[in-house]
C-alpha positions as CSV (number, residue, x, y, z in Angstrom):
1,X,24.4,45.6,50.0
2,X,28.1,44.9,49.1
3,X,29.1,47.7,51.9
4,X,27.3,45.7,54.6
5,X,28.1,42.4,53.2
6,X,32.2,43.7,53.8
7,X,31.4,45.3,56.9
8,X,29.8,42.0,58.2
9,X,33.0,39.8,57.2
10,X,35.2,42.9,58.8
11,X,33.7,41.7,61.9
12,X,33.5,38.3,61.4
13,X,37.6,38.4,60.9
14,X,37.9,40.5,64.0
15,X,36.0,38.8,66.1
16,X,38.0,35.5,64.9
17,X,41.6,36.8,65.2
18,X,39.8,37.8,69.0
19,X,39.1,34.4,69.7
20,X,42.5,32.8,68.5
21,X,44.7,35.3,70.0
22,X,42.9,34.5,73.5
23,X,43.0,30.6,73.3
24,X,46.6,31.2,72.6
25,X,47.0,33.2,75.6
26,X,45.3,30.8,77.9
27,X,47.9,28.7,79.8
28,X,47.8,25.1,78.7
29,X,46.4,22.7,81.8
30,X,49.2,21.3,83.9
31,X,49.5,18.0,85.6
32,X,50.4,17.6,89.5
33,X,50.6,15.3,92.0
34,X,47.7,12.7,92.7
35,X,46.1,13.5,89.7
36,X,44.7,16.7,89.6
37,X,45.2,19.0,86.6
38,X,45.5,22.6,86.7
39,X,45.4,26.1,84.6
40,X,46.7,29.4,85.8
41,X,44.4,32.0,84.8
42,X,46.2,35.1,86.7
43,X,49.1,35.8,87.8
44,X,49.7,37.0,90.9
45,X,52.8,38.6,92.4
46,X,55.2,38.4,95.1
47,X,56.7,34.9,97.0
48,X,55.0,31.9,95.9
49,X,53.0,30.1,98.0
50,X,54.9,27.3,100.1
51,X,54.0,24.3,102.1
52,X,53.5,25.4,105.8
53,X,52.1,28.8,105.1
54,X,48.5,29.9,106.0
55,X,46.7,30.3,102.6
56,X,43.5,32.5,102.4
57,X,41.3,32.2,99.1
58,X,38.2,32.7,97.8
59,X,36.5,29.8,95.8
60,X,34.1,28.6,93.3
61,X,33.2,24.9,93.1
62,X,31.4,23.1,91.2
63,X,30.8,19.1,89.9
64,X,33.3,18.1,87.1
65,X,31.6,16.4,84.6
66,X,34.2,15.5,81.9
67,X,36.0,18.3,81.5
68,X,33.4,20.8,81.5
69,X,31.6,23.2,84.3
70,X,28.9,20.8,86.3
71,X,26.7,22.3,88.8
72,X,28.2,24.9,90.7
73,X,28.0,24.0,94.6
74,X,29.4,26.8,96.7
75,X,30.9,30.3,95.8
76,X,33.2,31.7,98.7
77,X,32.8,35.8,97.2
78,X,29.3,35.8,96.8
79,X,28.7,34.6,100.5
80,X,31.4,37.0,101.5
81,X,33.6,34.2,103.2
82,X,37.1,34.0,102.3
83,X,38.6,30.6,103.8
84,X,42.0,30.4,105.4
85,X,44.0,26.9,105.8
86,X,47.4,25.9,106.6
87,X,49.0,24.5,103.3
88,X,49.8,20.8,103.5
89,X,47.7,19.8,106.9
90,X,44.6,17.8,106.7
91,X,42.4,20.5,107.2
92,X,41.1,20.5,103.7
93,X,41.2,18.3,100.9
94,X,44.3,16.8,99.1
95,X,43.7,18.7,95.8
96,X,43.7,22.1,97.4
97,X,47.3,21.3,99.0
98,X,48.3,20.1,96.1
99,X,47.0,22.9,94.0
100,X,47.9,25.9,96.0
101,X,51.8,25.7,96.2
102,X,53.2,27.6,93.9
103,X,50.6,30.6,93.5
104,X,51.4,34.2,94.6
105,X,48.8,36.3,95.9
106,X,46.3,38.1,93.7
107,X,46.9,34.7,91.5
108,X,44.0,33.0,90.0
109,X,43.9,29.2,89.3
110,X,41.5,26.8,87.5
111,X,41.9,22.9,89.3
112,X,40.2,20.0,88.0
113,X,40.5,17.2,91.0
114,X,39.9,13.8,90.9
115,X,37.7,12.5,93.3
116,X,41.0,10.9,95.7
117,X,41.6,14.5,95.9
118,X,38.5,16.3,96.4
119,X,36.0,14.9,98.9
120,X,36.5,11.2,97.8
121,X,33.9,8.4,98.7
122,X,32.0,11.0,101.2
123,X,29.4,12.9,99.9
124,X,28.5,16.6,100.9
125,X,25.1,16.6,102.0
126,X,22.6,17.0,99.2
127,X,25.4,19.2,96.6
128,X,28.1,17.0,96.1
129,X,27.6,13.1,95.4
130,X,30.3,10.6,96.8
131,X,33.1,10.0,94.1
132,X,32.4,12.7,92.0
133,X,35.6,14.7,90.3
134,X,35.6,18.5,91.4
135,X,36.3,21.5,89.6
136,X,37.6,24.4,91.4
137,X,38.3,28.6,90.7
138,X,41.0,29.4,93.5
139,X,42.0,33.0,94.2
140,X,44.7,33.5,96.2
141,X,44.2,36.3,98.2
142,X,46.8,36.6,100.8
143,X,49.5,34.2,102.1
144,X,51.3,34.5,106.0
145,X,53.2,32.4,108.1
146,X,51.9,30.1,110.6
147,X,51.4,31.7,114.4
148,X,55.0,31.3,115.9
149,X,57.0,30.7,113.3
């Protein structure tokens, strides 16, 4: 009994000192412009991603609700459909402009956007309600100049 009682709070302190030493590695949220807050996750590597370049990611949305992981409303890697946007143009919404500069490819980011920068008053068919604050997995897959330049 007293072997497997000291065995059990073994493992109970390892587990622990797990859990600590990974919340202490986890990068602290950050604020940027407009509101949004964000997280690195990953790292990537290389030149960091600049205003003007073509951005392609992969994504995972879903509904912010306080804080915490809503509904999850679209997943670019599981439909197999990487999306590609100049950084800084109106072609998407604020928060991923905002949210983008500054990552290097193979990077992984964590953005919580208030509605002003996700979709705002318009809501997305029947997955995202108008207003509603978004949360959003980017991975930065590749980054290339705009045709021309």
């Amino acid at each position: 009994m007293k072997r497997t009682t000291g065995r059990l709070l073994l493992f109970a302190l390892a587990a622990s000192m797990l859990l600590c030493a990974a919340a202490l590695a986890a990068e602290p949220f950050r604020s940027g412009p407009g509101g949004i807050r964000y997280q690195d996750l990953q790292s990537g590597q290389g030149d960091a991603a600049l205003t003007g370049q073509v951005a392609t990611i992969h994504f995972v949305a879903w509904i912010d609700e306080n804080g915490a992981r809503g509904r999850e409303v679209y997943n670019s890697r599981s439909r197999g459909q990487p999306v590609s946007f100049v950084i800084g143009t109106d072609g998407v919404m604020p928060g991923w402009n905002a949210g983008v500069v500054g990552m290097k490819p193979g990077g992984k980011r964590l953005l919580l956007l208030p509605p002003a920068m996700a979709y705002g008053a318009r809501a997305i068919e029947d997955a995202v309600p108008a207003n509603a604050a978004m949360m959003f997995r980017i991975e930065l897959i590749r980054l290339e100049n705009p045709p021309g330049s």
